[in-house]
GURONU-905758 format. One line per 4 residues: number of its first residue (from 1); their letters; for each residue x, y, z of C-alpha. Coordinates in steps of 0.02 Angstrom, whole numbers, plus 50000, padded with zeros to 5 digits. Layout:
<atoms>
NUM = a = X,Y,Z; ...
</atoms>
This chain:
<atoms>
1 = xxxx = 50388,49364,51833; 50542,49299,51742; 50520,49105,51743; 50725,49053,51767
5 = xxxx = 50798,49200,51814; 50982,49178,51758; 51165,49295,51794; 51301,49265,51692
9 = xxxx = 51472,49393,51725; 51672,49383,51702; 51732,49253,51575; 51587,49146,51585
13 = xxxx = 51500,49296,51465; 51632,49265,51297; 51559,49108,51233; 51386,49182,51226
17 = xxxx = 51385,49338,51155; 51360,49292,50977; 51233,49204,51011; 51122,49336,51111
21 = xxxx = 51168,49451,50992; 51078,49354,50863; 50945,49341,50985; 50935,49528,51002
25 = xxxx = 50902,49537,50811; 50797,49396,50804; 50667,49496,50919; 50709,49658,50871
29 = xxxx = 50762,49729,51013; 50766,49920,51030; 50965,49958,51056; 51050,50126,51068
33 = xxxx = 50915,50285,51089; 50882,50383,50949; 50980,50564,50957; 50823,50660,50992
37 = xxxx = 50790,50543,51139; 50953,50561,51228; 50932,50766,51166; 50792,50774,51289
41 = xxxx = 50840,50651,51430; 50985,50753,51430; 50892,50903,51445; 50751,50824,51566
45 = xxxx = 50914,50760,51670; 50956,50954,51718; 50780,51046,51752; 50662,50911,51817
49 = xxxx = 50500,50967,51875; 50523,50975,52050; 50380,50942,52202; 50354,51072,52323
53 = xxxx = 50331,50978,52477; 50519,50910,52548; 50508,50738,52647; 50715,50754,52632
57 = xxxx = 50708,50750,52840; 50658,50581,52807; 50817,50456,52819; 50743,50334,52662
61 = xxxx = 50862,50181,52622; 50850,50070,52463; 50877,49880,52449; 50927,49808,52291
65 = xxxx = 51056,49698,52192; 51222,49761,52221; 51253,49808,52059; 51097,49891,52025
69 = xxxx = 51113,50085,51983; 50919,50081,51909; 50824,50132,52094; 50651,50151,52087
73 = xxxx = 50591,50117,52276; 50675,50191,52445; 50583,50152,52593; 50580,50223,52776
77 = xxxx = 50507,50124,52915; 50437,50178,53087; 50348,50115,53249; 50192,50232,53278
81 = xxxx = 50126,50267,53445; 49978,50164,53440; 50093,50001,53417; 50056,50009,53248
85 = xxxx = 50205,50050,53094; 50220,50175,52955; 50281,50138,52800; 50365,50269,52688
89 = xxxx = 50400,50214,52508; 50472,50342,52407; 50445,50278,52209; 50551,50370,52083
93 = xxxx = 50433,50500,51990; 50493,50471,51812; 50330,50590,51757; 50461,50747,51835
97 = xxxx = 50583,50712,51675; 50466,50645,51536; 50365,50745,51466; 50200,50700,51373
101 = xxxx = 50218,50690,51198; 50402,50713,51181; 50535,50605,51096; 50568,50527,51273
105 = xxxx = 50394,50468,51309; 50355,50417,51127; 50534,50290,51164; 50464,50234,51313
109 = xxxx = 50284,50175,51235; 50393,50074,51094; 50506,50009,51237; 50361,49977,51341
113 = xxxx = 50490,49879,51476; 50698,49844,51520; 50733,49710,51456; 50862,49592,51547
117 = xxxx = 50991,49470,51459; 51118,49369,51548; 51255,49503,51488; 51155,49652,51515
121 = xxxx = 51004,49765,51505; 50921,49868,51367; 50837,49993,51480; 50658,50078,51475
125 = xxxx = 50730,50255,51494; 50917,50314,51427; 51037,50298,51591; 51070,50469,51606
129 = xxxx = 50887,50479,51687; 50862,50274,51725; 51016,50252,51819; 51058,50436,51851
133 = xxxx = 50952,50583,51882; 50790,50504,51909; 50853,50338,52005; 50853,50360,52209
137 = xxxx = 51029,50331,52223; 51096,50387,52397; 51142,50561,52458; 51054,50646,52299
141 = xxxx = 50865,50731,52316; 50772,50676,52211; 50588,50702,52160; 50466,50541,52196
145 = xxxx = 50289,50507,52222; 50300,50466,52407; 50178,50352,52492; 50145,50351,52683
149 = xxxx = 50055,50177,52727; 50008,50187,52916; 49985,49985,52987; 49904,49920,53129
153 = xxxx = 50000,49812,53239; 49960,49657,53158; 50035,49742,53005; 49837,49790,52912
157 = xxxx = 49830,49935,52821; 49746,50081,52923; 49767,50253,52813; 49848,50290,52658
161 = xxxx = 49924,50435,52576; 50031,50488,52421; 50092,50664,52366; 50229,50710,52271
165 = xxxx = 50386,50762,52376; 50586,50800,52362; 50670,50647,52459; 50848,50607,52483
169 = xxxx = 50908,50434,52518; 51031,50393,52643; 51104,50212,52614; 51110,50098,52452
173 = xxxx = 51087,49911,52531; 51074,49753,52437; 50989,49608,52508; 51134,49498,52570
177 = xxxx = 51198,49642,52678; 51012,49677,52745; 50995,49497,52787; 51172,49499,52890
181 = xxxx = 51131,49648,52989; 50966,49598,53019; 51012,49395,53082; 51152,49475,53189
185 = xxxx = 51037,49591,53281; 51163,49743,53212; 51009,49817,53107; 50956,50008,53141
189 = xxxx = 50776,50008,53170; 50701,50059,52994; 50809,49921,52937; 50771,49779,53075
193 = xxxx = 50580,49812,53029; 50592,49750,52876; 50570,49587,52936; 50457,49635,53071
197 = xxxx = 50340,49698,52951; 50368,49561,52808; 50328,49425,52911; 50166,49526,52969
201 = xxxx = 50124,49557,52782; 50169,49375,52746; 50048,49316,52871; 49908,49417,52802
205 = xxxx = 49954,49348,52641; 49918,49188,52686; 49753,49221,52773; 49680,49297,52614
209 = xxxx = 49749,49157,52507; 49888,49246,52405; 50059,49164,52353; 50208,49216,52333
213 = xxxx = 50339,49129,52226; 50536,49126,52309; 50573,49066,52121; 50776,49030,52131
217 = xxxx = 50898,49099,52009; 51011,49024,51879; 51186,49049,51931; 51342,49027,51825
221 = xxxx = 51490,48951,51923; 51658,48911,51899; 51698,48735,51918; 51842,48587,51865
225 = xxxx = 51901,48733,51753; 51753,48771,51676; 51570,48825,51726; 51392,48765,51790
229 = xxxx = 51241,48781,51824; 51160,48817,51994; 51024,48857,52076; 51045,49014,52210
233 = xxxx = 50891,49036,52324; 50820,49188,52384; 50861,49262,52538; 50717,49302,52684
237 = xxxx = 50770,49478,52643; 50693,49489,52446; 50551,49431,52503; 50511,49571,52635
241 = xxxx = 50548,49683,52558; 50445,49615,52418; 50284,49625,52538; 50327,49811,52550
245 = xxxx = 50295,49850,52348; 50141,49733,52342; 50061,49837,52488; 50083,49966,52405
249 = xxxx = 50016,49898,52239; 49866,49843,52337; 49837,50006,52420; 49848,50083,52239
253 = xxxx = 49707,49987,52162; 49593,50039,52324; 49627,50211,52281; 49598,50195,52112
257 = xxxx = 49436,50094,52122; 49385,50225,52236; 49420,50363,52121; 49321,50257,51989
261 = xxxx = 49465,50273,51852; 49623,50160,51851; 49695,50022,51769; 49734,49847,51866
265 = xxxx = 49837,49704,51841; 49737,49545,51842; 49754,49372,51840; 49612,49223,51794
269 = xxxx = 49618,49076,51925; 49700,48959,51842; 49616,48815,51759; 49616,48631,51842
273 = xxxx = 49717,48569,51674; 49833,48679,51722; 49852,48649,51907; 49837,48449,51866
277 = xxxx = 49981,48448,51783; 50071,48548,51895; 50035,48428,52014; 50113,48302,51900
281 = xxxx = 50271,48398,51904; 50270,48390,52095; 50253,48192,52103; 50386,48177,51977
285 = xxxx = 50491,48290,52075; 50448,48209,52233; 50378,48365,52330; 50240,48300,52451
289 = xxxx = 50078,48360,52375; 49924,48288,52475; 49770,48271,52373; 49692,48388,52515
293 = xxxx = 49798,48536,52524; 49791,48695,52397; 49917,48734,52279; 49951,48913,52393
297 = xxxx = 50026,48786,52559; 50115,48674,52445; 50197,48807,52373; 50244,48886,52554
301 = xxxx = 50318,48720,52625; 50442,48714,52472; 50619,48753,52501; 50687,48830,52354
305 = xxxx = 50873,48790,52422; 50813,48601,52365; 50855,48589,52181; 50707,48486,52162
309 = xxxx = 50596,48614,52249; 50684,48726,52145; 50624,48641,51993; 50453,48645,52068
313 = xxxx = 50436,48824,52096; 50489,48877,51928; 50367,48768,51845; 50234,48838,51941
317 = xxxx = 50262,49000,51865; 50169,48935,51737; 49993,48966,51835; 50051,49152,51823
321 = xxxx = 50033,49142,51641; 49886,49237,51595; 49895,49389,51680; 49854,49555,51590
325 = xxxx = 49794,49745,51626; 49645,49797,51621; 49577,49985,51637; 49415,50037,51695
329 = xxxx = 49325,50224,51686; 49188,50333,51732; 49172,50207,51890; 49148,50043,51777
333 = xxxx = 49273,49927,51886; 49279,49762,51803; 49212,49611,51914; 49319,49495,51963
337 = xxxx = 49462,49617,51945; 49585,49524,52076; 49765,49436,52049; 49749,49291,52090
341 = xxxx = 49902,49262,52129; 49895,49418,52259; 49724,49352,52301; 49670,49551,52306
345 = xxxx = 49655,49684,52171; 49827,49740,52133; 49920,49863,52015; 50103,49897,51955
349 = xxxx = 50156,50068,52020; 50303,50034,52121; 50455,50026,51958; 50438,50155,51821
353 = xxxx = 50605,50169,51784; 50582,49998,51736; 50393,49962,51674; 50289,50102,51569
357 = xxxx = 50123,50068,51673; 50179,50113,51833; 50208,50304,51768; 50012,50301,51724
361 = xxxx = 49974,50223,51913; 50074,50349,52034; 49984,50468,51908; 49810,50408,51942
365 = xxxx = 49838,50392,52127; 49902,50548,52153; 49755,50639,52077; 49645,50525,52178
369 = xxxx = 49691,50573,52327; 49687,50760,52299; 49538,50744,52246; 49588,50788,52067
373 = xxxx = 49560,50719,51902; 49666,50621,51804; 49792,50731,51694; 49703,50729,51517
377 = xxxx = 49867,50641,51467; 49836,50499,51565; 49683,50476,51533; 49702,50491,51346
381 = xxxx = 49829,50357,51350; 49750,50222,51463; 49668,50140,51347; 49810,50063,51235
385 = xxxx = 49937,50020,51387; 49870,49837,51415; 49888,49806,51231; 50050,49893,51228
389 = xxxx = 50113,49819,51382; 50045,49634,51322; 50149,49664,51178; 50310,49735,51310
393 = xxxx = 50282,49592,51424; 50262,49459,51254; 50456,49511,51210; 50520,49500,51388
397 = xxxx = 50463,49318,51411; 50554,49273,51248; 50705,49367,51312; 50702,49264,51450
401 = xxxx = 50654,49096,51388; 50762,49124,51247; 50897,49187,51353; 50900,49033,51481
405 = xxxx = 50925,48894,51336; 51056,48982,51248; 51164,48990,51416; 51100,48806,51461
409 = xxxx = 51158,48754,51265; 51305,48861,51276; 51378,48784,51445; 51329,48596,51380
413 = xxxx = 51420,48617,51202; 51578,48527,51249; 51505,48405,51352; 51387,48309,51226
417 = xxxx = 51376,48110,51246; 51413,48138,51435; 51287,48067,51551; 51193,48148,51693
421 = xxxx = 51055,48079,51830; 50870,48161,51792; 50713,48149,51830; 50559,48144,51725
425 = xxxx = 50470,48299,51783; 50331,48287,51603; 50292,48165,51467; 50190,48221,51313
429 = xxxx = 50020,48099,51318; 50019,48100,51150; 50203,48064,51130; 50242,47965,51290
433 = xxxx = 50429,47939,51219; 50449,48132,51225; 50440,48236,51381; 50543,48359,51500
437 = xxxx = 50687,48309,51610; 50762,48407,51783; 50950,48382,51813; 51002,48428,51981
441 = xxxx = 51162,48449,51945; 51204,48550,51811; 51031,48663,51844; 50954,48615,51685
445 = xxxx = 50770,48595,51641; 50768,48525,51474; 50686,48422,51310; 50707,48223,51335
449 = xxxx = 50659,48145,51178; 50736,48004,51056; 50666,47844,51162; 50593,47686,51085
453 = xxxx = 50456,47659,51255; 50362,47782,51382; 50451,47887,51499; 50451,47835,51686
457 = xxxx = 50368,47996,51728; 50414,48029,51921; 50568,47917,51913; 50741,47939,51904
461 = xxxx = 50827,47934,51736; 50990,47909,51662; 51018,48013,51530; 51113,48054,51401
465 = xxxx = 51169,48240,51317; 51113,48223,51132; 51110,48396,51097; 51194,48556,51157
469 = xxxx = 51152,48733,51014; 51177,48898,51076; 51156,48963,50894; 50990,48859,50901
473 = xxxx = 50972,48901,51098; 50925,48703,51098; 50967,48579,51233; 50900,48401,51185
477 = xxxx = 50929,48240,51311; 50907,48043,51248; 50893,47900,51356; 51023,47830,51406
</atoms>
């Protein structure tokens, strides 16, 4: 999970494109797709291998960004008889175009994941495929790995199935439109359930102690002639819809325990140094945080429309760190092998147009429930993914944390010396005149240092720009 999310577009992109250039250099960031690569996507892009069963009666929708071309998930949502729901979630099958072995799959291992910057995206896949033959995009069929999740009324998962099937979206959606049609009561069924079964799924979710983090986004706005940082929330809609592809990456890991060969991804509870100092971060913050009530309920009652919630819920990101793969055989699952975030064992198999492992999971489930083994293919390759896609996941976090302070340092340059309100959100204990600040306004989470005494940690601040290097991606406050 990205920890600041962060959208930059329009003008607001020209005074930091040198600098993420250098960035993409710096971490060697794969770029334009060798000849042989594009050759075969190409080729792939034409003659796909194609399912024989057709679900294309089925009137699947997908909900995304509004720019987004990349579509990995379509979903179709019923009532069942029994007063109970079905969930169909058609995933894009990306194993249809690449082929084992090839040029394109070879890419993909050294890619391992897209990678997103604030002024674009180096992709997994080459677009032709990514954001074109293989993506779900609306009135195209289109082959998928299609899962059929039957619910009981209180939204529990009853029976589950996945084949591979022809589909054929009907409507590209983004969330802000969902969430319109849905508050005015104008939804179509399949579209109005979305919430109906979120809020089910949400409820579980608490019950077996999971958490999910509504972290808010980084948005660049124009303002006074020139641009800022804020903080957007997510809408009700994201996070529905959200529920949908972690059922399904729930009721992947049952199949593949079951089957006795799979790989998971896992996350260690996090350690009370860690969860002590988030709890630091809350008092500074000033988000209630009774000495009696779990990290999962504090993190519910935040409102990530309150910049200082905001603040919160990105630093708690930081109990996500950790998390890893791990692949079991011949029946050997690994105990504990939950999330512990999803408080459940849990896999990626739901984007893999955009993440290598997934391609390996619909893989492994779909043998598993035919009662089939694993392709050789898969199975020869399981064992280096979590390495591979430590090493993937290593690069995207720098992209990201890397990405967020050269926009931060490139939207403070001109305004060094200024002044701005802050609060004191960390202070090193070995270097009590050093620590981390939270602006409200501009959205900025930054390095305080430069003081002669301690840091009121928890208090309010007045501080003082000292620094502002998008070449150095380095934001540095003083006090004032």
């Amino acid at each position: 999970m990205p920890r600041r999310p962060i959208h930059v577009t329009g003008a607001a992109e020209a005074p930091l494109r040198a600098a993420l250039r250098a960035l993409r250099t710096e971490l060697a960031v794969p770029e334009e797709f060798p000849p042989a690569v594009l050759a075969e996507a190409e080729a792939a892009a034409k003659a796909p291998r194609l399912p024989a069963h057709d679900a294309t009666d089925l009137p699947f929708f997908t909900v995304d960004p509004p720019t987004s071309t990349d579509l990995d998930q379509a979903v179709h949502l019923a009532r069942r008889a029994d007063g109970g729901y079905r969930v169909h979630y058609a995933i894009a099958d990306v194993a249809a175009f690449v082929a084992p072995g090839s040029a394109l799959d070879a890419e993909a291992h050294r890619r391992v994941l897209t990678l997103y910057f604030p002024d674009g995206k180096v992709p997994l896949h080459p677009a032709v495929l990514s954001e074109g033959a293989a993506s779900l995009l609306p009135g195209e069929p289109r082959p998928a790995v299609l899962w059929r999740i039957d619910l009981d009324a209180e939204g529990r998962r009853v029976a589950t199935d996945v084949r591979r099937a022809l589909v054929r979206s009907r409507a590209k959606l983004d969330y802000a439109g969902v969430q319109r049609q849905i508050d005015s009561g104008t939804a179509e069924e399949p579209v109005a359930l979305l919430r109906e079964i979120g809020r089910l799924r949400e409820n579980i979710e608490i019950e077996r102690g999971g958490i999910s983090l509504d972290v808010p986004e980084q948005e660049i706005v124009e303002r006074d002639h020139g641009y800022d940082l804020v903080y957007r929330a997510p809408l009700p809609s994201e996070s529905w819809n959200a529920q949908i592809s972690l059922l399904t990456g729930m009721a992947a890991a049952d199949l593949m325990t079951a089957a006795g060969t799979g790989i998971l991804r896992t996350l260690p509870t996090a350690p009370d140094g860690a969860v002590a100092q988030l709890r630091r971060s809350a008092q500074a913050l000033g988000v209630d945080w009774p000495h009696h009530v779990p990290y999962a309920d504090v993190v519910r009652s935040a409102n990530p429309s309150n910049p200082r919630h905001a603040a919160f819920l990105q630093e708690c990101t930081t109990l996500l760190r950790g998390a890893g793969y791990t692949v079991f055989t011949d029946g050997h699952v690994p105990v504990p092998a939950v999330h512990a975030a999803v408080a459940d064992e849990y896999t990626h198999c739901t984007a893999p147009l955009r993440r290598l492992v997934d391609r390996y999971a619909s893989e492994l489930c779909v043998a598993a429930v035919a009662g089939d083994e694993p392709p050789e293919w898969v199975r020869a390759a399981l064992p280096a993914l979590p390495d591979e896609m430590a090493t993937g996941s290593r690069r995207a976090g720098s992209v990201e944390r890397e990405s967020v302070d050269i926009v931060e340092a490139a939207l403070l340059k001109d305004r060094v010396g200024e002044l701005f309100d802050a609060y004191v959100i960390d202070v090193k204990e070995r270097e009590p005149s050093t620590g981390t600040v939270h602006l409200d306004d501009p959205a900025v989470v930054a390095r305080i240092a430069g003081g002669e005494s301690a840091l009121p940690l928890g208090e309010w601040l007045r501080v003082r720009l000292a620094e502002a290097d998008p070449g150095r991606a380095k934001v540095l406050f003083a006090p004032a």
